[in-house]
LONU-259421 format. One record per residue (C-alpha): residue number from 1; y, x, z. Coordinates in steps of 0.2 Angstrom, whole numbers, plus 5000, padded with zeros to 4 digits. Each point is the difference from the previous one (the first is absolute). Example, Ala and Ser with C-alpha at 12.3 -4.5 7.8 and 13.67 -1.06 7.14 Angstrom:
// LONU-259421
(node 1 (4978 5062 5039))
(node 2 (5017 5006 4997))
//
This chain:
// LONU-259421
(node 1 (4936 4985 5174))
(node 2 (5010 5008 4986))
(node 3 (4990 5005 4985))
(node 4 (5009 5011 4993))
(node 5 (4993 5018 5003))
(node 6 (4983 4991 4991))
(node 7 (5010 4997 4986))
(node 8 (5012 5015 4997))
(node 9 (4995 5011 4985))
(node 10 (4991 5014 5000))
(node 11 (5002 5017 4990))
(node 12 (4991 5016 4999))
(node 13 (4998 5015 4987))
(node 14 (4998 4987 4986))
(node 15 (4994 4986 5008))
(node 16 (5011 4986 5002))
(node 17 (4997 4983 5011))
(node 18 (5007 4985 5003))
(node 19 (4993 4998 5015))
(node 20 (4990 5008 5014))
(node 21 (4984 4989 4999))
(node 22 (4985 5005 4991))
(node 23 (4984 4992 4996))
(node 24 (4986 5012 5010))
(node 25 (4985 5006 4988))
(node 26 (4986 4987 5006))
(node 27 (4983 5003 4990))
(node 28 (4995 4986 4989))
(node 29 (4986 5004 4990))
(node 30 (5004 4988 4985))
(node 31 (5001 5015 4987))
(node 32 (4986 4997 4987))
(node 33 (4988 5014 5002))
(node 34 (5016 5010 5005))
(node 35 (5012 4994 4986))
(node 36 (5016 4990 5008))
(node 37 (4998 4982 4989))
(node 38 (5016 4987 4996))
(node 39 (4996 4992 5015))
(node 40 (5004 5015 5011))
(node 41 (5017 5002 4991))
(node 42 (5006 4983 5002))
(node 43 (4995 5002 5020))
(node 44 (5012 5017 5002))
(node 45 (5012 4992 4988))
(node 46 (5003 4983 5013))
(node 47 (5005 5011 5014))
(node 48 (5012 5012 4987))
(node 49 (5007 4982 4998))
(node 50 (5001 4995 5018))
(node 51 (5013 5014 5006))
(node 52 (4987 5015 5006))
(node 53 (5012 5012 4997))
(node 54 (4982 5011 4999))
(node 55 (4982 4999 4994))
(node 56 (4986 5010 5005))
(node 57 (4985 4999 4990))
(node 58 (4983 4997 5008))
(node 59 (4990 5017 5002))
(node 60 (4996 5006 4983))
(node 61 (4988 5014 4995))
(node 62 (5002 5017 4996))
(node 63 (4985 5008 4985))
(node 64 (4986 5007 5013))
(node 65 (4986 4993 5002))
(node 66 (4999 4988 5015))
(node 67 (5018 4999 5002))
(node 68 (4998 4980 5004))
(node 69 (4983 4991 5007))
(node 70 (5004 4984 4992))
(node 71 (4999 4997 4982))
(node 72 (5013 4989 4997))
(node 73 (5013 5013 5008))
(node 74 (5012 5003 4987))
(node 75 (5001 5018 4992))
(node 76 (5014 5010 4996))
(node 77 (4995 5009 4986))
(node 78 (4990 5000 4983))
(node 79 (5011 4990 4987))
(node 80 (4993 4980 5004))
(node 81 (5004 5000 5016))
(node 82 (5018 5009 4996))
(node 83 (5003 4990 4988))
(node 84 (4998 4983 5013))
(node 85 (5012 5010 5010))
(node 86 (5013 5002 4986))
(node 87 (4999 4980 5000))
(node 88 (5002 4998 5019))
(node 89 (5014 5013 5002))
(node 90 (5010 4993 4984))
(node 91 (4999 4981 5006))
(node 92 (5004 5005 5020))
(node 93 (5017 5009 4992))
(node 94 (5001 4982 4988))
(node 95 (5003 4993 5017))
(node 96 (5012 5011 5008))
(node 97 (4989 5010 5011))
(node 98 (4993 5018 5003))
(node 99 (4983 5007 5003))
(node 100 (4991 5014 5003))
(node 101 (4980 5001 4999))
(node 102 (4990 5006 5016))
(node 103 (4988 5014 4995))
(node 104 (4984 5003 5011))
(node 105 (4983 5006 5001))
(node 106 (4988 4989 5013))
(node 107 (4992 5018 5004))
(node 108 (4985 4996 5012))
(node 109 (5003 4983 5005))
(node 110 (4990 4984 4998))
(node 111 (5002 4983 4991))
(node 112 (4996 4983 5007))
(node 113 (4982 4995 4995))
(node 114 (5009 4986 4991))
(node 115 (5006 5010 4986))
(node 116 (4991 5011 4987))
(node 117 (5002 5016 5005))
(node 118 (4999 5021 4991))
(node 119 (4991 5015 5008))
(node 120 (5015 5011 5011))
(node 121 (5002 5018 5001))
(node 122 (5002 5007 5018))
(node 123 (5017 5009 5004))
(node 124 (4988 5011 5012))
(node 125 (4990 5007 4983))
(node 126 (5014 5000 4987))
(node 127 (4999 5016 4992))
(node 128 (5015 5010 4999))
(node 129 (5000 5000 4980))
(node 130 (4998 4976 5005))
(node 131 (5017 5004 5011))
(node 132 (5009 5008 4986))
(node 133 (4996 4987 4985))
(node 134 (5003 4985 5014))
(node 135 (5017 5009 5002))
(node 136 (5004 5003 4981))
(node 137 (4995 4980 4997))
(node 138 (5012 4992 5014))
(node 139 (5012 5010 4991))
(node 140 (4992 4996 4982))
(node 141 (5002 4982 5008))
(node 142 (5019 5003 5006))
(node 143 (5004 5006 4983))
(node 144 (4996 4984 4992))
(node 145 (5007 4989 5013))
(node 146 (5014 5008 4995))
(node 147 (4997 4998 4979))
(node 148 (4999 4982 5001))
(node 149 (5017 4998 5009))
(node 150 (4995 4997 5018))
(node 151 (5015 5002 5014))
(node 152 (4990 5010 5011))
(node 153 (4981 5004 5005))
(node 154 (4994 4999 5019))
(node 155 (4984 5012 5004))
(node 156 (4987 4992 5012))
(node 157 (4999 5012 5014))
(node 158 (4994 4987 5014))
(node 159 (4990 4988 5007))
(node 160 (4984 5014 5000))
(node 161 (4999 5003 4980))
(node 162 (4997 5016 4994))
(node 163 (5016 5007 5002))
(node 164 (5001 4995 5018))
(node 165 (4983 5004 5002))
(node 166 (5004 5020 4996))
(node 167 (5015 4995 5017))
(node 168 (4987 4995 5011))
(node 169 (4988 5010 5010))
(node 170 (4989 4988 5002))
(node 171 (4995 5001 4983))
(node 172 (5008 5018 4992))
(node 173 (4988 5012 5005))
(node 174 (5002 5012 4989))
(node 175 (4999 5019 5003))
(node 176 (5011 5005 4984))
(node 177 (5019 4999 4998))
(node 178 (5001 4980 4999))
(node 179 (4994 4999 5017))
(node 180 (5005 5007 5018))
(node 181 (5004 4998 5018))
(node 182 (5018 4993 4998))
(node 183 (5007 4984 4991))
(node 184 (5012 5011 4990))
(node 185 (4984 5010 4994))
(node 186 (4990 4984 4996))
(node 187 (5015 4995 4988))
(node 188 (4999 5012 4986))
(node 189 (4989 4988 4990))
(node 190 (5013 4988 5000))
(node 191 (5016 5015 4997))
(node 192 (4991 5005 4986))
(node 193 (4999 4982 4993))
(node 194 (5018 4997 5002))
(node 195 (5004 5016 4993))
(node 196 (4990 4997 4984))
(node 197 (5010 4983 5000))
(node 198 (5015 5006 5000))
(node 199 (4998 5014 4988))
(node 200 (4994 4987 4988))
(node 201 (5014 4987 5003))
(node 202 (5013 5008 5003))
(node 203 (5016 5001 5013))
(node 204 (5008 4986 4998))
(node 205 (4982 4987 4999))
(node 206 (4999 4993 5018))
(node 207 (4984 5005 5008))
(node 208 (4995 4988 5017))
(node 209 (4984 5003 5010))
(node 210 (4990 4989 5012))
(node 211 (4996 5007 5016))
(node 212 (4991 4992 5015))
(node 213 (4993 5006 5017))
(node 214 (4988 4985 5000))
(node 215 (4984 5001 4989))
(node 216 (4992 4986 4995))
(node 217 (4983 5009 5008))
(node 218 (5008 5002 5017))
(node 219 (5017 4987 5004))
(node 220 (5006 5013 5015))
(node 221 (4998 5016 4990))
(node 222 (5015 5010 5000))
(node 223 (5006 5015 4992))
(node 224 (5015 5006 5006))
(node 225 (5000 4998 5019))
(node 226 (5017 5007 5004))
(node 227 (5017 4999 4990))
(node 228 (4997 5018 4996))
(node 229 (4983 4998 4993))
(node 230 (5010 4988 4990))
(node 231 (5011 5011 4993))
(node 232 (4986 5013 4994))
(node 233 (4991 4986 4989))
(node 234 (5014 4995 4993))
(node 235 (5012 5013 4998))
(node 236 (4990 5009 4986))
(node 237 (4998 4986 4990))
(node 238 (5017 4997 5000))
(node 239 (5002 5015 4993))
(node 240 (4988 5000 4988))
(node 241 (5010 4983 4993))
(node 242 (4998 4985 5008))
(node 243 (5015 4991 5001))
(node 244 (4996 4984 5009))
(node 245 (4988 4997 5013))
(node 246 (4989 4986 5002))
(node 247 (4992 4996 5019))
(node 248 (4988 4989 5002))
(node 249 (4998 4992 5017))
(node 250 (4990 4985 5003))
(node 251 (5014 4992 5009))
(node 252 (5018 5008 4995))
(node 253 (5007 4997 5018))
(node 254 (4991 5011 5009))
(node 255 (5004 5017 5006))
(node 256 (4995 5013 4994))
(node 257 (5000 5012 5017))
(node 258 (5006 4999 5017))
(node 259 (5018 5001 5005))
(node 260 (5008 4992 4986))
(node 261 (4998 4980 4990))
(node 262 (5001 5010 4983))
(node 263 (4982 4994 4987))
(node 264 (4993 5013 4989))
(node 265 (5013 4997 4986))
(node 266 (5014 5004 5013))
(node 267 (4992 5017 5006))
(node 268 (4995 5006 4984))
(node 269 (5019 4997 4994))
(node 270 (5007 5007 5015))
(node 271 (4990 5015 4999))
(node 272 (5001 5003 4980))
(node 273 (5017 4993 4994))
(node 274 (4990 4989 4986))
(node 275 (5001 4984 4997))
(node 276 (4986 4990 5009))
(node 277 (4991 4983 4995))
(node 278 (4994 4992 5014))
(node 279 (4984 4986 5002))
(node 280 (4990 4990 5009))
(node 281 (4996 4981 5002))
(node 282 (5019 4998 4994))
(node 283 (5008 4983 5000))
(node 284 (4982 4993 5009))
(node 285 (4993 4997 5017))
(node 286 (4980 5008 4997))
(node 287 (4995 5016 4996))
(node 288 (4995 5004 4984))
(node 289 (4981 5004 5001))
(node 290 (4999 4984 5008))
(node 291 (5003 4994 4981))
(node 292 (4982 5009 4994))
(node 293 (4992 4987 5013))
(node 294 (5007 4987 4989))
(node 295 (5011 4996 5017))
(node 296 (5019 4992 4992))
(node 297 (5015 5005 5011))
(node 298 (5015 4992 5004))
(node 299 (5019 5005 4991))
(node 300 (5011 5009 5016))
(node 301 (5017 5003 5002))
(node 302 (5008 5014 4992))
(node 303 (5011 5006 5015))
(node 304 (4993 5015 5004))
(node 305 (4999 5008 4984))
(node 306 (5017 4996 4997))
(node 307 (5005 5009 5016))
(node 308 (4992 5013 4997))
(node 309 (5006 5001 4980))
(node 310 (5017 4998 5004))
(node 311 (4999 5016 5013))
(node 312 (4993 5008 4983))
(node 313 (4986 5004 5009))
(node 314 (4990 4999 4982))
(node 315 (5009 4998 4981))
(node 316 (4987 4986 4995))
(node 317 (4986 4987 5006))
(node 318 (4985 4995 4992))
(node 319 (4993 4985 5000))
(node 320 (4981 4996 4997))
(node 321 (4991 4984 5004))
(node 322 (5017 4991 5002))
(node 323 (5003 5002 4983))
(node 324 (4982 4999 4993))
(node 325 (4999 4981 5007))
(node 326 (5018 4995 4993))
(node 327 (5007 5012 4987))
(node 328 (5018 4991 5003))
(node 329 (5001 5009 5015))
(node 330 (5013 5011 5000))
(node 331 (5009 4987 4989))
(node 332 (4999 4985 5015))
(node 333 (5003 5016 5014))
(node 334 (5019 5004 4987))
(node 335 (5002 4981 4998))
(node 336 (4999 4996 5020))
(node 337 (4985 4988 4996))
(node 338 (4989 5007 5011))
(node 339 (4992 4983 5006))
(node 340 (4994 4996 4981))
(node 341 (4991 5020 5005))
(node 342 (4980 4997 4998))
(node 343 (4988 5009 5012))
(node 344 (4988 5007 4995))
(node 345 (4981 4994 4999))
(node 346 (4986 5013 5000))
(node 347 (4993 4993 4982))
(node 348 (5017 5008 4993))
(node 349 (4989 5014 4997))
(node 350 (4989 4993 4990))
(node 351 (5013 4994 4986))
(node 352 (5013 5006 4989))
(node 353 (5016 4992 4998))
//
């Protein structure tokens, strides 16, 4: 099993890797009333150390009301919080790494009962004057990541969050121009967002967006049904300026439709010509909501997503629980000490280290 297509540099627009392994944004909840603490630097600043050729932040939140539905979410925005992020980015790049933060809004979703949680606004009633300042802030949001030196920015458009919530008919009823019969309709919320992002970074700053067909309200759900459906949702946004896309599958070595072993990562490159990141219970045997029932899983063999790597069916893998339970991960994968690998115990979650 070579490893070296997981271990060949990476380089796009002005974004250089060393490698093709990313940490996946994985909510933590350990900012101080949404203000990113010592602690959370040192955390990112581990893996920088430990060969992730790129960091993702947890989801961080844009200046709306509601945008998270846990308090200590952290923000991106106001100067506190932006100044913990100056501290984070600054000891990550200390270490030799590169990150980007994950910005997001929660939209109408629900915490667990275990966390203190904020009042949410409805994607449904969202004025149309709401859906204009939500886009000016993840661009207000974009503009800073930016600022404080940060290699890139990754828009949450998954997992039924607001963004995705204005993709999915279920929940985007609306009668005006950010709702319609089609997928490609439904995605102007989204468009506008990454047109306002762009305009406020700039060319050469690497936008990413995540993008699932699975919501966390309904596991089967999917969007696009047919490659061509596919390339409708995403066509516009590469447009508008993504240049990477993120695709979240629950388990990256599925496929994504009949006829063909491709995952989501693989069609959405194959259909858009972008780079692609692809996810999903990575480098473990469990699926990863198994982990929010304080079920552990077991490390796996890498095999398949090597295969499938080195047939560039994706540019980039990101790892989640893998490297959350051992942030030398990608350190023992490189060093071909993959015995000395931990698996990873449910109670990871409730820790940072």
């Amino acid at each position: 099993m070579s490893l070296d297509a997981l271990f060949k540099p990476f380089t796009y627009k002005n974004l250089q890797l060393k490698n093709r392994i990313v940490m996946a944004p994985m909510t933590r909840a350990f900012s101080d009333n949404g203000v990113p603490t010592q602690q959370i630097a040192d955390y990112y600043a581990r893996r920088a150390a430990s060969e992730v050729g790129l960091i993702l932040s947890e989801g961080t939140v844009i200046n709306r009301p509601a945008s998270k539905n846990i308090q200590n979410i952290p923000d991106f925005y106001g100067t506190e919080a932006l100044n913990g992020w100056k501290n984070v980015i600054d000891a990550v790049h200390e270490n030799g790494g590169k990150m980007g933060p994950q910005i997001w809004h929660v939209g109408d979703t629900r915490s667990s009962p275990d966390y203190p949680t904020v009042e949410m606004e409805k994607a449904a009633t969202m004025t149309l004057e709401d859906i204009q300042d939500t886009i000016a802030q993840f661009a207000a949001s974009a503009k800073s990541a930016k600022d404080l030196g940060f290699d890139v920015l990754e828009i949450h458009g998954a997992h039924g969050y607001l963004i995705d919530q204005f993709f999915w008919e279920v929940t985007n009823t609306r009668t005006d121009e950010y709702g319609g019969k089609t997928l490609k309709e439904r995605s102007k919320f989204a468009v506008d967002i990454i047109k306002a992002i762009r305009a406020a970074v700039g060319a050469d700053f690497t936008i990413i967006i995540r993008l699932s067909q699975w919501k966390q309200q309904d596991y089967k759900s999917r969007l696009a049904t047919t490659p061509e459906e596919m390339e409708e949702w995403l066509l516009p946004m590469k447009e508008a300026g993504v240049d990477i896309f993120h695709c979240s599958q629950r388990r990256f070595w599925e496929p994504e439709f009949e006829g063909s072993d491709l995952n989501f990562a693989g069609w959405a490159k194959k259909l858009t010509g972008q780079p692609t990141i692809t996810v999903g219970s990575v480098g473990l045997n469990g699926d990863f909501m198994s982990a929010f029932a304080g079920q552990g899983s077991e490390k796996s063999d890498l095999s398949e997503l090597l295969k499938r790597l080195d047939r560039q069916d994706f540019d980039l893998v990101a790892v989640g629980r893998a490297v959350l339970s051992d942030f030398e991960w990608a350190k023992k994968v490189k060093e071909g000490r993959l015995d000395e690998i931990s698996d990873f115990a449910g109670e990871s979650l409730g820790v940072l280290y």
